[in-house]
C-alpha positions in Angstrom: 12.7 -4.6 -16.4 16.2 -3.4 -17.7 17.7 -3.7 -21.0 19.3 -7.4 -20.1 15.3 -8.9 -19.1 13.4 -6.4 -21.0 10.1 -7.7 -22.6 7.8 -7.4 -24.9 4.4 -7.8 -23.0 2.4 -6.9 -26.3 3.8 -9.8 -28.5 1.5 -11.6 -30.3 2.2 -15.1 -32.1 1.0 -16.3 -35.7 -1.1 -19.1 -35.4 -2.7 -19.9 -38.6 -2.8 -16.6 -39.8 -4.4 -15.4 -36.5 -2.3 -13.2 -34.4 -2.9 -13.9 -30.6 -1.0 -12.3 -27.8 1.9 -14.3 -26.2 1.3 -13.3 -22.8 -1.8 -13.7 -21.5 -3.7 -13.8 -17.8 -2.6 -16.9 -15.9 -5.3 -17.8 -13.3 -3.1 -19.6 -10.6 -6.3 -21.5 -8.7 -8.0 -22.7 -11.9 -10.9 -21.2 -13.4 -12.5 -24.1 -14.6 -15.6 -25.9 -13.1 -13.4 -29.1 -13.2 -11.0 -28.5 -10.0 -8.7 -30.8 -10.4 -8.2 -33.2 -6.9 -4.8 -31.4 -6.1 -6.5 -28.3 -6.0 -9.4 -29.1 -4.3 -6.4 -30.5 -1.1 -4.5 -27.0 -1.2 -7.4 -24.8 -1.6 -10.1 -26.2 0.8 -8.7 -29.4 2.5 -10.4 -32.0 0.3 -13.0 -30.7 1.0 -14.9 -29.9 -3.0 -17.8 -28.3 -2.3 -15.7 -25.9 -0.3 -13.3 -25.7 -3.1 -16.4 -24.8 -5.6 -17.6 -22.0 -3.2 -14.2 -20.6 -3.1 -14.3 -21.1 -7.4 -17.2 -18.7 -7.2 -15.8 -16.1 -4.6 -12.3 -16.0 -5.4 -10.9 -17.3 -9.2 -11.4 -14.2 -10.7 -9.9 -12.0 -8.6 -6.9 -9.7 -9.1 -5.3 -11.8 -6.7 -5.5 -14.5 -8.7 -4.3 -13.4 -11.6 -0.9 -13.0 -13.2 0.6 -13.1 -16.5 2.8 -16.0 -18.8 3.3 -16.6 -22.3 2.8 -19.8 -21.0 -1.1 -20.7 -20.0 -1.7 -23.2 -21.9 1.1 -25.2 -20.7 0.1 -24.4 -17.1 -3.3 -24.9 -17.2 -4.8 -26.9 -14.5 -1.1 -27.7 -12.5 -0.9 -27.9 -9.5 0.4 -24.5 -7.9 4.2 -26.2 -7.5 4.3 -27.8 -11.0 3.1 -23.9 -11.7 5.8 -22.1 -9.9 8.3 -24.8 -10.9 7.7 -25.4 -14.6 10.1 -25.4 -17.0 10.6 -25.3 -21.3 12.4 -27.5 -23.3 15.7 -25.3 -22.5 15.2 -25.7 -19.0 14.2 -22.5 -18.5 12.0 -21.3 -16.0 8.4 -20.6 -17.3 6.2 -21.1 -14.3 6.1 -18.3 -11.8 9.5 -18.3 -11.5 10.1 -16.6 -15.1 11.6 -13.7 -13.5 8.2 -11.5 -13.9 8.2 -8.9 -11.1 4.4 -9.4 -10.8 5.4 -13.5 -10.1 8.1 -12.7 -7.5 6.2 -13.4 -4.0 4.4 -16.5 -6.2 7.9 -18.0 -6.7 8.6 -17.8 -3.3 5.6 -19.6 -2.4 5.5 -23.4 -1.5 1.2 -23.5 -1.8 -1.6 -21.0 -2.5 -4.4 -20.4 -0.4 -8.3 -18.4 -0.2 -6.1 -15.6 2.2 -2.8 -15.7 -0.4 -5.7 -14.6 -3.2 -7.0 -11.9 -0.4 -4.0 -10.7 0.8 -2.1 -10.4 -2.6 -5.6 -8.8 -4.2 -5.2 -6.0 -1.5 -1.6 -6.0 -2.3 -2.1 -5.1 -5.9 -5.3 -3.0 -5.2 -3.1 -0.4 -3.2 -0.4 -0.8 -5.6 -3.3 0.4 -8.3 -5.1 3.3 -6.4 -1.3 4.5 -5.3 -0.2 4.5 -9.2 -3.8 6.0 -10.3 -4.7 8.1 -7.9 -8.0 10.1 -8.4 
């Protein structure tokens, strides 16, 4: 970030005298048992019980993951309407909100079991090359 997109990832919101955090981890293939249809085509090829193996093996994943101060509004999207979504000021919120962590994603027309592999290696040698032991 520079001083014209810095951010404040630590932000929290006041919601009923509650203070939550603002940005939070954004699970691009959903997390929940549900998989909505349009996943269940990208992910495994219509193919459900497929799509459920690949809930158990892959959601939670480093891969997977990414942050927004927008989850709740992405929710269960399919991974376009993700990338693509926008706010009431027409402003990017989706993957393309200018996050370096959601650059490749915004470049990304679907997301797949080897996008989730490929990118968790990504970000594992990222990790180990930043922390080394």
């Amino acid at each position: 970030m520079t001083n014209e997109t810095w951010t404040d990832l630590w932000e929290q919101n006041d919601y009923g005298g509650k203070k939550v955090f603002k940005w939070t981890i954004e699970h691009i293939f959903p997390e929940g048992k549900n998989i909505p249809d349009k996943w269940v085509d990208m992910i495994a090829a219509g193919d459900r019980n497929l799509a459920n193996e690949y809930l158990e093996q892959y959601v939670h994943k480093i891969g997977n993951l990414t942050v927004t101060g927008y989850n709740s509004t992405l929710s269960n999207l399919s991974f376009v309407e993700k990338r693509d979504r926008l706010n009431a000021q027409k402003l990017y919120v989706g993957y393309k909100n200018g996050l370096e962590i959601n650059k490749e994603l915004a470049e990304k027309d679907a997301w797949t079991v080897q996008d989730i592999i490929d990118r968790t290696d990504e970000l594992v040698e990222m990790l180990l090359d930043m922390y080394k032991l």
